[in-house]
N, C-alpha and C positions, 0 to 999 in steps of 0.2 A: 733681399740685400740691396739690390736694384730702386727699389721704394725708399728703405732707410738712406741709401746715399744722394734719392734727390734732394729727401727732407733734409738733411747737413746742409747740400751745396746749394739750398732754395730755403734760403731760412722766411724772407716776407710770407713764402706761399706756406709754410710748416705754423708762424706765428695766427694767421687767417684764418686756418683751418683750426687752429687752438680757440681763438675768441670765438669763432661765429660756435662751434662746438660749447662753449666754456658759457653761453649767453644763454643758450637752451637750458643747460644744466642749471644757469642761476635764475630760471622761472621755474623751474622743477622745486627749486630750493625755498623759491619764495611759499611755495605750495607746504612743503615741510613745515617753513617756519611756523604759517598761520593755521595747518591743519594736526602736525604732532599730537600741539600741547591739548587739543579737542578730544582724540583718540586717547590720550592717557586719561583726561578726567572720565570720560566715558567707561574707559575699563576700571577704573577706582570706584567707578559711583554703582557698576554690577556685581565686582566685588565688595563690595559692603551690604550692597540689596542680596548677596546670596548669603554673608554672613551671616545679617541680622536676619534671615529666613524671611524677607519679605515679600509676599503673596504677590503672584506674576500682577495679577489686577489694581494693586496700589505700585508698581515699577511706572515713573515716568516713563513716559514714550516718549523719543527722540528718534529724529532720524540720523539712521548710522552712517557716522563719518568717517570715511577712508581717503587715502592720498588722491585716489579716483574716481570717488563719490561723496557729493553730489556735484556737478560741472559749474564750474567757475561762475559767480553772477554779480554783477553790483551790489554791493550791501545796499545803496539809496532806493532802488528803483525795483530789484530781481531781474533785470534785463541780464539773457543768458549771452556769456561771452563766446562771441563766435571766434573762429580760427584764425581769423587777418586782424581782429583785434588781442591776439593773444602775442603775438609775435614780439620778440624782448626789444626793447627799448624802442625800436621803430613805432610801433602801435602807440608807444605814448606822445611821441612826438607827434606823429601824425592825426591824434586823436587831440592836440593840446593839453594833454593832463587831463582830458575828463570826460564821462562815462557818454559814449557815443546816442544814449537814448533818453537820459534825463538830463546830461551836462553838469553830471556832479562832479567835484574836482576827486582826481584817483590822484593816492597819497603816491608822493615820489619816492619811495622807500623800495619799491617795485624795479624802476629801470635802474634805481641807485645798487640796487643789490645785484641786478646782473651784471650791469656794466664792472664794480668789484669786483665780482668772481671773475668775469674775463679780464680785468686784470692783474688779478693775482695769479691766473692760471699761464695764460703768457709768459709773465715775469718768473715762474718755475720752470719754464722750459726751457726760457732763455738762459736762468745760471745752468740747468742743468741739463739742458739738450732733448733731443731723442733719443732718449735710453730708459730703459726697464722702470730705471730709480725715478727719471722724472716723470714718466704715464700713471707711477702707483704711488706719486706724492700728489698727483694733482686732485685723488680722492681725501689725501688727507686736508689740502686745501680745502675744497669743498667742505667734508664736515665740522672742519673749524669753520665756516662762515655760517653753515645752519647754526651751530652751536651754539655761536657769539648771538646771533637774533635772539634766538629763542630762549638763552639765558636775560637776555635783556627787557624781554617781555612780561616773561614769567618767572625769573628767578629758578628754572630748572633746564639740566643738564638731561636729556633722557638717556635712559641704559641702551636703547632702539638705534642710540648711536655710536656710546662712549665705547660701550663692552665689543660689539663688532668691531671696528675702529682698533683697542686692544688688541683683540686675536688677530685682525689681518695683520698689525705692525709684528706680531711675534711671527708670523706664518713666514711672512716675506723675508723675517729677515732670520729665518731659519734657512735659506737662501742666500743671505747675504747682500738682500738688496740696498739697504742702504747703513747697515753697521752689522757687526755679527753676530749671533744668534747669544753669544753667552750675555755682552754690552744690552740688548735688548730682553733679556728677560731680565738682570738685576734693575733695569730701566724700569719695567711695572712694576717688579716688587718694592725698588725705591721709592718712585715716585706716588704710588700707592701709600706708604706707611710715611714717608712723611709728615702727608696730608691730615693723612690721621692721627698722627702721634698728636701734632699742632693742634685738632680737632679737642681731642680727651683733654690735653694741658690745657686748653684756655677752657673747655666747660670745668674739668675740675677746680679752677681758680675762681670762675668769675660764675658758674650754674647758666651759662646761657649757653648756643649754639655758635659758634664762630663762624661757619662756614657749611654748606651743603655735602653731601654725600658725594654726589656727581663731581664737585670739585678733585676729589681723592682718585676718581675713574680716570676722568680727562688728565692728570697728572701720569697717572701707569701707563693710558693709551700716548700719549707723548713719551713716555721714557720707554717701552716699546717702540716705538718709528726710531729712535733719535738716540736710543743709549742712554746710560746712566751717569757717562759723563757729559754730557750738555744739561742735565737736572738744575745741577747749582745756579746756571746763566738764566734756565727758562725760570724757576722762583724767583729770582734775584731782580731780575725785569717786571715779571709780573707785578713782583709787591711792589717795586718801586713806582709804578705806571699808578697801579691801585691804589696806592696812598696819593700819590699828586692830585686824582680825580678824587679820591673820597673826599679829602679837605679842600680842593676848591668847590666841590657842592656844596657844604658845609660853610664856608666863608662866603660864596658867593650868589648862590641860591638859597641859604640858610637853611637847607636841608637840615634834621635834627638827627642826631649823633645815634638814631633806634632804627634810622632808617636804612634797612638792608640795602648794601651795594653788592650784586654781583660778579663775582671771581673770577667766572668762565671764560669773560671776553678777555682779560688780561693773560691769563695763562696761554686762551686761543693766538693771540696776537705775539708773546713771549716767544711759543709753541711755531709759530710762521716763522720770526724773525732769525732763529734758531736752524728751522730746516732749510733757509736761503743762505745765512750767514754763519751756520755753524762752526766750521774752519776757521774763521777770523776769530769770532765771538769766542770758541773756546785759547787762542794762542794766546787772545788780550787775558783770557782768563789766569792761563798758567804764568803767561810774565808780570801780573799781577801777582802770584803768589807766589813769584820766583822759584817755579821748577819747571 
């Protein structure tokens, strides 16, 4: 109790403790972003060699990739990355953006996504303090930023995050940690069918795919954390955000109208805006529809 009350009445020292913490996590993240989507095609491509029965001696050999294997290296050079060059954001500065043994330039996507995460993780604590709700949003944070890369790379969502992500938001808030248990499960099964209703109607109208799967997931794992009334605001932003960027690639990079735009970052960013401003965003909502 003694600890909780210094964090209150020492908020610089509690906000510190959050980023340099929040900076670790967003190199941890960067690792997720770039090595996930690896591990999924890997287990897709042994699933299909065990399908089609293909003889161990014609299975590509690949070396197996996990969050922790193989150690970090320069794609230009393979120079292995030591531990004072791993360090978030500092090591790029200090290293000028580029790889300490051939001087190839490291993409800024790196310090850019730590430095994000601590500050989004910050900025949660600060609406929301030192309490239960804000320590087990700041996981939600996190995997909306993995999610949003990793959708942007590869156009998928993995289950590795959305379905865990789901059960902990119903778990927690079979608790009451941040809305209550009944708001939170109509929350995934809305936000789930939805998705999909929207899914079948435009394949059955138009025979194409509208949207990914994982889109349908990340919608239930938000109406789980968030309840089934913040739904309407987090669609409603999304698509709104999503249409403004589809048609300015389209008008201004002449992007062609076949070219998949992915959902996940708008739903993820809807889905943040939502668990900061929820309270506001839903009253504008109801005195908008006058009740």
């Amino acid at each position: 109790m003694a600890n909780l009350d210094f964090l209150i009445n020492t908020p610089w020292f509690l906000y510190t403790v959050v980023a340099i913490f929040s900076l670790c996590v967003g190199s941890f993240l960067n690792v997720v972003i770039l090595r996930l989507p690896k591990m999924m095609q890997q287990d897709w491509r042994c699933q299909c060699e065990e399908y089609l029965e293909v003889p161990d001696t014609e299975r590509k050999p690949d070396d197996k990739v996990t969050l922790s294997k193989p150690d970090s290296t320069c794609p230009s050079c393979g120079h292995e990355i030591r531990a004072w060059e791993n360090i978030p954001v500092i090591s790029y500065l200090f290293l000028r953006g580029k790889c300490a043994s051939c001087q190839s330039p490291i993409s800024a996507r790196y310090p850019v996504i730590e430095a994000v995460t601590a500050l989004f993780s910050v900025f949660t604590i600060y609406l929301m303090g030192p309490t239960l709700a804000g320590a087990f949003s700041l996981l939600l944070v996190w995997a909306l930023v993995a999610l949003t890369m990793i959708d942007f790379d590869t156009q998928l969502l993995p289950d590795s995050i959305t379905l865990p992500l789901l059960w902990l938001g119903l778990i927690l808030n079979s608790f009451g940690i941040l809305t209550d248990f009944e708001s939170a499960f109509w929350g995934a099964v809305t936000g789930y069918l939805s998705l999909w209703s929207v899914y079948w109607l435009f394949k059955l109208v138009t025979g194409k795919d509208g949207m990914g799967h994982g889109d349908f997931k990340l919608l239930a794992a938000l109406g789980a954390w968030l309840g089934w009334q913040i739904l309407p605001a987090v669609i409603l932003l999304s698509s709104v955000v999503g249409a403004v960027v589809g048609i300015s690639l389209i008008v201004f990079k002449r992007q062609g109208r076949e070219v998949p735009i992915p959902f996940g970052p708008y739903l993820a960013a809807a889905g943040l805006l939502c668990l900061w401003f929820g309270a506001e965003i839903q009253g504008a909502w109801y005195a908008y529809l006058g009740v």
